[in-house]
SERO-4910 file (N, C-alpha, C, O; in steps of 0.05 Angstrom, whole numbers):
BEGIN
 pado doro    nc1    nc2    nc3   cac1   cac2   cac3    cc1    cc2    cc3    oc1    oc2    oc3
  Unk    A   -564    619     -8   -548    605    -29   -518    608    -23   -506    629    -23
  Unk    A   -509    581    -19   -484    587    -25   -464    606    -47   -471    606    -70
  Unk    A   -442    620    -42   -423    633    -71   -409    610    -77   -391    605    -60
  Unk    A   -410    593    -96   -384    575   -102   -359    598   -120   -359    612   -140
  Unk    A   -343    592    -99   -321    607   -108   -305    587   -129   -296    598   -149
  Unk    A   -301    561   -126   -287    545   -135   -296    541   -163   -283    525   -176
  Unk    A   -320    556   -177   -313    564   -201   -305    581   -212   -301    581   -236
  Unk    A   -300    609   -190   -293    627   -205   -265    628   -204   -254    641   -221
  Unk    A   -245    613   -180   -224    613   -173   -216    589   -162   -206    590   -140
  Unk    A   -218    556   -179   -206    529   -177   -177    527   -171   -165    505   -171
  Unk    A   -164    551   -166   -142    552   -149   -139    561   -124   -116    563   -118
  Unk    A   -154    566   -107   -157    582    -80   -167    556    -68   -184    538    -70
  Unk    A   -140    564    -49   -139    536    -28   -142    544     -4   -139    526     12
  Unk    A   -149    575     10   -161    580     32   -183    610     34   -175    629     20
  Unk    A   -197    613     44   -220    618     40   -235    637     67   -244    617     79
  Unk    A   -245    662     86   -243    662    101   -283    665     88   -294    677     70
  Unk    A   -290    651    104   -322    648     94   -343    649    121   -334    647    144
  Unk    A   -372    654    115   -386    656    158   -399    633    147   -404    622    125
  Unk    A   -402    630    172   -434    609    180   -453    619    178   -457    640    191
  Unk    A   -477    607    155   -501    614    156   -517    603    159   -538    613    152
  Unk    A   -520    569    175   -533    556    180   -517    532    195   -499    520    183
  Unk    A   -525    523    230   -525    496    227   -543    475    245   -560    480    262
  Unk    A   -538    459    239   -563    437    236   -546    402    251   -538    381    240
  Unk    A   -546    412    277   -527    383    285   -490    394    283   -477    415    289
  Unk    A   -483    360    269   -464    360    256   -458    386    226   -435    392    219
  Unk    A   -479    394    216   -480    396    194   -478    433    190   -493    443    207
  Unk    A   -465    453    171   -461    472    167   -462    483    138   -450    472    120
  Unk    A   -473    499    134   -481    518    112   -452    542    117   -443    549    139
  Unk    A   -444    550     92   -429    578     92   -434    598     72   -429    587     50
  Unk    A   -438    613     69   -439    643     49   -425    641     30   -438    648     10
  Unk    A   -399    633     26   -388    616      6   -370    599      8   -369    586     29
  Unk    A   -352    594    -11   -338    557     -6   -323    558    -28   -336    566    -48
  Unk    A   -301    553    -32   -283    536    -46   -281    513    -47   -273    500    -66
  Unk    A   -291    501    -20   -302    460    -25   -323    450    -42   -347    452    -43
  Unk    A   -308    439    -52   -326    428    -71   -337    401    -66   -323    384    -55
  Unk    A   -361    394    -74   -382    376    -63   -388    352    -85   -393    361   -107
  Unk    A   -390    323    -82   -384    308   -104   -411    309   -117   -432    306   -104
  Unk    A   -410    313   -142   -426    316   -169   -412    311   -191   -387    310   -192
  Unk    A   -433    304   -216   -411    288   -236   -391    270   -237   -371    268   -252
  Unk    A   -401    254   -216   -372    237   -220   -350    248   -209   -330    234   -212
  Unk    A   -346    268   -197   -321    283   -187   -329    281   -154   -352    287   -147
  Unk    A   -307    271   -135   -305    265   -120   -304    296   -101   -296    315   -113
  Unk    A   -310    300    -75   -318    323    -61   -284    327    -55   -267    310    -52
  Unk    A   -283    350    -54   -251    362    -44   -259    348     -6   -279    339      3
  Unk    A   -234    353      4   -221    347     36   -207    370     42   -196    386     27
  Unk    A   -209    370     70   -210    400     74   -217    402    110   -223    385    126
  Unk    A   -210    431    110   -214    440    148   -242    459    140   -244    468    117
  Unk    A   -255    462    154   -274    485    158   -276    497    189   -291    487    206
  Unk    A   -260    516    193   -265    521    223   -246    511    234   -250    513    259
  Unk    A   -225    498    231   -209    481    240   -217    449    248   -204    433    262
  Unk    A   -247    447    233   -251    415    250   -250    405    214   -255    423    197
  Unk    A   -243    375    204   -238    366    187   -271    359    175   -291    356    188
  Unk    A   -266    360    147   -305    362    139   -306    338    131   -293    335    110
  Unk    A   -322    312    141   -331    290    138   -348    282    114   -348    258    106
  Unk    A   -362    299    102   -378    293     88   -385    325     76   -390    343     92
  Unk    A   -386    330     41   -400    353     35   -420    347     14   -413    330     -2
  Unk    A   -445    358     12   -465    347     -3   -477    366    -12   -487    381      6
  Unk    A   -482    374    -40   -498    385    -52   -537    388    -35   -551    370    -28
  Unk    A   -543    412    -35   -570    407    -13   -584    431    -41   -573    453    -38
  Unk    A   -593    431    -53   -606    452    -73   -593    475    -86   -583    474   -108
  Unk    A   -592    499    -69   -563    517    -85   -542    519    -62   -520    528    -63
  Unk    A   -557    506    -39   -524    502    -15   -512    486    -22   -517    472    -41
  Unk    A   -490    482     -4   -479    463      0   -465    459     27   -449    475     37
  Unk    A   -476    430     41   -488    412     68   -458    408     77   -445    392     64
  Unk    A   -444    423    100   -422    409     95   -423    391    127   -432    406    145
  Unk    A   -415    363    135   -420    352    158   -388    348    173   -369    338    162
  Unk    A   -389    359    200   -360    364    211   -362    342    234   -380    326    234
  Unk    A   -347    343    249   -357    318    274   -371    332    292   -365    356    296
  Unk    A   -394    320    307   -411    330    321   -402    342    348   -420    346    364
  Unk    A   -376    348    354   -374    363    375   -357    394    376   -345    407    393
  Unk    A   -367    395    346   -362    423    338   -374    453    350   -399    452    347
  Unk    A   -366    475    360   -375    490    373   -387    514    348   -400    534    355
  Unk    A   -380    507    321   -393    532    307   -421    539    314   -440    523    318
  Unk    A   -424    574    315   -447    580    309   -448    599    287   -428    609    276
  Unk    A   -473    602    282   -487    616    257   -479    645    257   -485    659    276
  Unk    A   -466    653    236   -450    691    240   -423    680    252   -414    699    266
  Unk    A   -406    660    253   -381    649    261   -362    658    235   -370    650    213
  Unk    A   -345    669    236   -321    672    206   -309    654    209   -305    652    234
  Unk    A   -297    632    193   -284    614    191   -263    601    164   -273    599    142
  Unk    A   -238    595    167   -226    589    148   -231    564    134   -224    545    149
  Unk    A   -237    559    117   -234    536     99   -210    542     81   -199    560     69
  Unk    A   -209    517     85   -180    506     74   -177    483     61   -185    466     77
  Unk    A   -168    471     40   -172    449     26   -153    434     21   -132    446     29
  Unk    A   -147    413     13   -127    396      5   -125    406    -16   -145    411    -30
  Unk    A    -97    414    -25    -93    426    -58    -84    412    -74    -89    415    -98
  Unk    A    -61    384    -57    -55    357    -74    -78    350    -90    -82    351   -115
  Unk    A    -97    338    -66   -119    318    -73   -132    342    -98   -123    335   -120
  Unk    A   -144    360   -100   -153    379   -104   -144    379   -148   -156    375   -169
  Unk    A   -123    384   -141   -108    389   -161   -104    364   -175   -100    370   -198
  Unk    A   -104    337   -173   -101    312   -186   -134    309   -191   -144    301   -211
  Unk    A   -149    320   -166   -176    312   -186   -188    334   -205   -210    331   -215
  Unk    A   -171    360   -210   -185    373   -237   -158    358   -262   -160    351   -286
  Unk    A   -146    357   -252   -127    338   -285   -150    316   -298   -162    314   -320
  Unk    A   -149    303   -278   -163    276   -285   -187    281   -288   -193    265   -307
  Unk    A   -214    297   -281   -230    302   -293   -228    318   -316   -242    311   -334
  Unk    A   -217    334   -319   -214    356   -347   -205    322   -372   -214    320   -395
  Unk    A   -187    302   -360   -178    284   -385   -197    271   -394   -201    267   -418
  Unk    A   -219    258   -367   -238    245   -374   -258    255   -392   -268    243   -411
  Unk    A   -262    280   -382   -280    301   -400   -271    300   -431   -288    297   -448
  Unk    A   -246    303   -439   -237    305   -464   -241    281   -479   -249    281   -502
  Unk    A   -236    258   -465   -230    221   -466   -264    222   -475   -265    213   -498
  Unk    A   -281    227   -469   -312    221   -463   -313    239   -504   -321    231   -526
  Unk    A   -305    256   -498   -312    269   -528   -308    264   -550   -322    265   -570
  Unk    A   -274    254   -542   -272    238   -564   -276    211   -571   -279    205   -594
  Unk    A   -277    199   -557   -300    175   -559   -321    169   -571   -328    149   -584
  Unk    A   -335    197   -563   -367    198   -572   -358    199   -607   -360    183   -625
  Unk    A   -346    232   -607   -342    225   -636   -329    200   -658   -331    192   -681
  Unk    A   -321    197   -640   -301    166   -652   -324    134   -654   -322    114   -668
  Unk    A   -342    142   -636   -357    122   -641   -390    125   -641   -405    115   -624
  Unk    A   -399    145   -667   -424    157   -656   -452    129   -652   -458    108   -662
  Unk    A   -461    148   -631   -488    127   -619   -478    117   -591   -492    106   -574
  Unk    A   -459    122   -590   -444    116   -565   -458    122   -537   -467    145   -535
  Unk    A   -460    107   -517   -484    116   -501   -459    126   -460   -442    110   -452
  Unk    A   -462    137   -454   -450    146   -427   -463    136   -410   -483    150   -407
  Unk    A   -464    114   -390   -479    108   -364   -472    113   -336   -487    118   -318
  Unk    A   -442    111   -336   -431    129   -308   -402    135   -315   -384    130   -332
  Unk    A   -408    148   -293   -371    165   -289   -356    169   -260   -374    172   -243
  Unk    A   -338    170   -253   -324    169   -233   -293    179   -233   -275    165   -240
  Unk    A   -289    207   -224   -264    214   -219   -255    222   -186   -264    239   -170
  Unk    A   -238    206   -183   -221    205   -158   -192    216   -163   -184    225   -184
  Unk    A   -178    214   -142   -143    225   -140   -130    214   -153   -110    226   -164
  Unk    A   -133    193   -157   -111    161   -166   -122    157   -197   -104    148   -211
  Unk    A   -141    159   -208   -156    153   -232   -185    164   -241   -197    177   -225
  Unk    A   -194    160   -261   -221    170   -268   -230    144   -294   -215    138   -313
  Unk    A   -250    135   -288   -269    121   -311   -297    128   -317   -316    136   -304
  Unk    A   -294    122   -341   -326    122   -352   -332     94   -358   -316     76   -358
  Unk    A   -361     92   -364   -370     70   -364   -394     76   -394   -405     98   -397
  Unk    A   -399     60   -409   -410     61   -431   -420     30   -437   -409      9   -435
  Unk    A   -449     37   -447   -471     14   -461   -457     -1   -483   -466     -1   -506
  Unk    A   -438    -14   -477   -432    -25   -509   -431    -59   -505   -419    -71   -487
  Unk    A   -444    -67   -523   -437    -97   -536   -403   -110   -537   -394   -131   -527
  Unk    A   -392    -91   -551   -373    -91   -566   -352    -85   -553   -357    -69   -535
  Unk    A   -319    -95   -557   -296    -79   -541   -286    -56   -557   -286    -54   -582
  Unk    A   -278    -40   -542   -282     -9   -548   -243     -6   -553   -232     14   -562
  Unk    A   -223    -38   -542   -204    -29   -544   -192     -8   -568   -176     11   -569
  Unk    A   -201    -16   -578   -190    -16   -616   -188      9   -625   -176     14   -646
  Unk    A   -202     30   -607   -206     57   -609   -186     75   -591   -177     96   -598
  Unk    A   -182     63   -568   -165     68   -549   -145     86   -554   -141    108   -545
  Unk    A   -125     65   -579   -103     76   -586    -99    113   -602    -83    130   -600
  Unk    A   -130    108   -620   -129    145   -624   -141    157   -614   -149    179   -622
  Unk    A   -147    147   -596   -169    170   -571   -144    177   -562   -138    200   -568
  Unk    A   -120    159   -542   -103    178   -518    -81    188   -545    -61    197   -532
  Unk    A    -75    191   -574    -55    199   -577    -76    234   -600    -65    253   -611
  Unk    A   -100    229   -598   -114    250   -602   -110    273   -577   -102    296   -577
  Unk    A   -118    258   -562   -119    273   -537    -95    282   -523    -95    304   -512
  Unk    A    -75    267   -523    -45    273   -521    -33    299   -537    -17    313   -525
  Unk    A    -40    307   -572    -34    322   -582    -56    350   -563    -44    369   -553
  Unk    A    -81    349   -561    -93    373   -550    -79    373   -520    -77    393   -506
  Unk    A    -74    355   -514    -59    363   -481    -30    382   -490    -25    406   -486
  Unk    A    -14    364   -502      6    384   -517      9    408   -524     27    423   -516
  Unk    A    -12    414   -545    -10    445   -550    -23    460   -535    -31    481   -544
  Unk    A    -31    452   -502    -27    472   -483    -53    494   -490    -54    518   -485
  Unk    A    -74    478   -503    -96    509   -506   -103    508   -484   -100    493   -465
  Unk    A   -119    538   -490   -132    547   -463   -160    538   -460   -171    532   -481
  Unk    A   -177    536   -434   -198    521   -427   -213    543   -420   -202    558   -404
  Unk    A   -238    550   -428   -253    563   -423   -271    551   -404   -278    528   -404
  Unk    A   -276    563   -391   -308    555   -366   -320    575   -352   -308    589   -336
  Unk    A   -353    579   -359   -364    602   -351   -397    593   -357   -407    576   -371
  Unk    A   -410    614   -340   -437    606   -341   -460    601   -362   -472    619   -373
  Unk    A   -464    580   -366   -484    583   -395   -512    595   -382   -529    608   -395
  Unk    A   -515    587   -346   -544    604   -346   -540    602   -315   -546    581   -302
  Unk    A   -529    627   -302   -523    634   -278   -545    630   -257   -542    623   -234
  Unk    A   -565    636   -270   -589    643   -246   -601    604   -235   -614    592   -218
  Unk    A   -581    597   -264   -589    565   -246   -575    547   -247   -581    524   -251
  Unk    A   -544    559   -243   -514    545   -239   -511    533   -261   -492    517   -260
  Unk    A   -523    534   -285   -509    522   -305   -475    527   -321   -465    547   -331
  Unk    A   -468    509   -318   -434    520   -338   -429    501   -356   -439    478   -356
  Unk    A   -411    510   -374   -396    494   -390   -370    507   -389   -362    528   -378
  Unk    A   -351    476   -414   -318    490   -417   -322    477   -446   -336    459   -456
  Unk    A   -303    496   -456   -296    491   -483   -267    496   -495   -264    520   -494
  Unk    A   -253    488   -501   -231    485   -517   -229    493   -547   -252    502   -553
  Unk    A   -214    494   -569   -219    498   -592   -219    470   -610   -206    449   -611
  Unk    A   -241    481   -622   -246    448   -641   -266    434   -622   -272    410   -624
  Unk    A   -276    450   -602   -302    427   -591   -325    461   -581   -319    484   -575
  Unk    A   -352    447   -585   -372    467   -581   -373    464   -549   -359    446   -540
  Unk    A   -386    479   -533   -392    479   -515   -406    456   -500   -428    449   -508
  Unk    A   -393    444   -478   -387    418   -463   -403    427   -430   -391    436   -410
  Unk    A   -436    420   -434   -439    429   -399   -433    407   -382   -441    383   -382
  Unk    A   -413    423   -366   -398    418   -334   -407    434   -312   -408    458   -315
  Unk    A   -413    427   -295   -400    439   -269   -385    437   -249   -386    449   -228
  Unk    A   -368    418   -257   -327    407   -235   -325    439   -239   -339    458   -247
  Unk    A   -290    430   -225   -274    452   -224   -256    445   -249   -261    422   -258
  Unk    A   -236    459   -263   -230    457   -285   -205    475   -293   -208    499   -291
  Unk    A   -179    466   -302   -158    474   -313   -164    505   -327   -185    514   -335
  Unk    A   -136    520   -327   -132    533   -342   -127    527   -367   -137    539   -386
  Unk    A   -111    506   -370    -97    504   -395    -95    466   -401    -90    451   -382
  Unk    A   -100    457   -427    -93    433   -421    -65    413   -421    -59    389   -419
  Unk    A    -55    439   -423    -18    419   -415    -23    422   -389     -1    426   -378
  Unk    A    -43    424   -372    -47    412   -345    -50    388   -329    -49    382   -305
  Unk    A    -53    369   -362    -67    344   -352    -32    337   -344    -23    343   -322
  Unk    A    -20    328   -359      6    320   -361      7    297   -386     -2    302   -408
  Unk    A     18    272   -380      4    247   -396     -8    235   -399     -5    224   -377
  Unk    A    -28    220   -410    -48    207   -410    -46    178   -419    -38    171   -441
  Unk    A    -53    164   -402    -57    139   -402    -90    118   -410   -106    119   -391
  Unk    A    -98    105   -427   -129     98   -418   -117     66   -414    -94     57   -419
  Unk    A   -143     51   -403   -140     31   -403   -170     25   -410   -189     42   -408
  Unk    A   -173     -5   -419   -202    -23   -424   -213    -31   -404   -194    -38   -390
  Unk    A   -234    -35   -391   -242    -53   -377   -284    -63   -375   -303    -49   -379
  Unk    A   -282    -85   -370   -306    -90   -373   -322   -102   -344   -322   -125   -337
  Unk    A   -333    -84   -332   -348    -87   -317   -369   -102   -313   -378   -100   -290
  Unk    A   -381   -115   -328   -410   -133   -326   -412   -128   -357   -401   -111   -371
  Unk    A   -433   -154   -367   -447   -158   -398   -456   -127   -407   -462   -110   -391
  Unk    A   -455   -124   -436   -467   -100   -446   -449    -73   -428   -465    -55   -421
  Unk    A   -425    -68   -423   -420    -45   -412   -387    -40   -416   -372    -50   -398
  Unk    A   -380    -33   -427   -346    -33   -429   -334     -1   -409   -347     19   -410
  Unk    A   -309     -3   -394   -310     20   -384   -278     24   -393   -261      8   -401
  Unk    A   -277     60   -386   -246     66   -400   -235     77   -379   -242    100   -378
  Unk    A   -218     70   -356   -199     77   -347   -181     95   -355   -170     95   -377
  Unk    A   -176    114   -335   -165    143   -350   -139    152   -333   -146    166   -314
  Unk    A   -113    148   -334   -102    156   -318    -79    179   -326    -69    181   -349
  Unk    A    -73    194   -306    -49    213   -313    -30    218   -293    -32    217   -268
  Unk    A      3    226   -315     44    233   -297     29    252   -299      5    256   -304
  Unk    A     50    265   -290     74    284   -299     85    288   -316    103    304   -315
***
């Protein structure tokens, strides 16, 4: 099994970790600060060993990471991983906002149904079952969410059931939220928040989520 370190420390941008498996192109490590796309959250970028990691993929409690095939690692190899901390760091803002954006929503519009999600560097959206345009709500979702970005609380995230990677984060004024991203200390991390409307196909409205400085 992999250690994901990148929950216990979503700030550690290098990492000296071994090889415990590889398979081709493809490498297992003992633990990792890369993080691998799930939830809608896009996989961190990154060196492992010094060759650049092409592809990382969740494989059961590992995680598959694929380097270019003329990589010389072997198995019992120590190696640095190292991550993009830009990219890294714009995608826990933007997922922690979407996460918040998604909550209040729900409450704002109960029955409300979630069908996909997607956070990248540049933006994050959700996508939701609705008939109906969802603009109209917009306006006190980002200035709801603008005041909890503001007062700067603190974000909790920790295991609801270790032995089978479960986690959540919680804030005050919301019950416990299971996640497993990487995730802010604090939410004057997001910075500002922007949403936008958009409608992707019949029956589906989606909210565009963006964040400054």
């Amino acid at each position: 099994m992999t250690m994901k370190v990148f929950w216990s420390d979503p700030y550690l941008t290098e990492l000296t970790a071994k090889v415990t498996s590889v398979q081709g192109a493809g490498v297992t490590l003992d633990q990792t600060i890369f993080y691998a796309f799930s939830g809608g959250q896009e996989s961190d970028t990154g060196m492992i060993g010094g060759h650049a990691v092409l592809k990382a993929e969740k494989t059961g409690s590992d995680i598959l990471y694929t380097l270019c095939p003329d990589h010389t690692l072997c198995v019992g190899d120590e190696v640095l991983v190292r991550i993009d901390w830009q990219r890294r760091y714009k995608l826990m803002r933007l997922h922690f906002a979407a996460e918040l954006v998604l909550e209040l929503m729900l409450r704002a519009l109960p029955g409300l149904e979630k069908i996909g999600a997607h956070i990248s560097q540049t933006k994050a959206r959700i996508d939701f079952a609705r008939q109906e345009n969802v603009s109209f709500i917009l306006p006190e979702v980002q200035q709801t969410a603008q005041a909890i970005i503001q007062a700067n609380q603190c974000i909790t995230s920790a295991f609801s059931d270790e032995a089978h990677g479960q986690r959540y984060w919680q804030i005050d004024g919301f019950t416990r939220v299971p996640c497993g991203g990487t995730h802010l200390k604090r939410t004057g991390e997001i910075g500002v928040l922007m949403l936008k409307r958009a409608n992707p196909g019949k029956g589906t409205e989606r909210v565009e989520i963006y964040v400054t400085d």
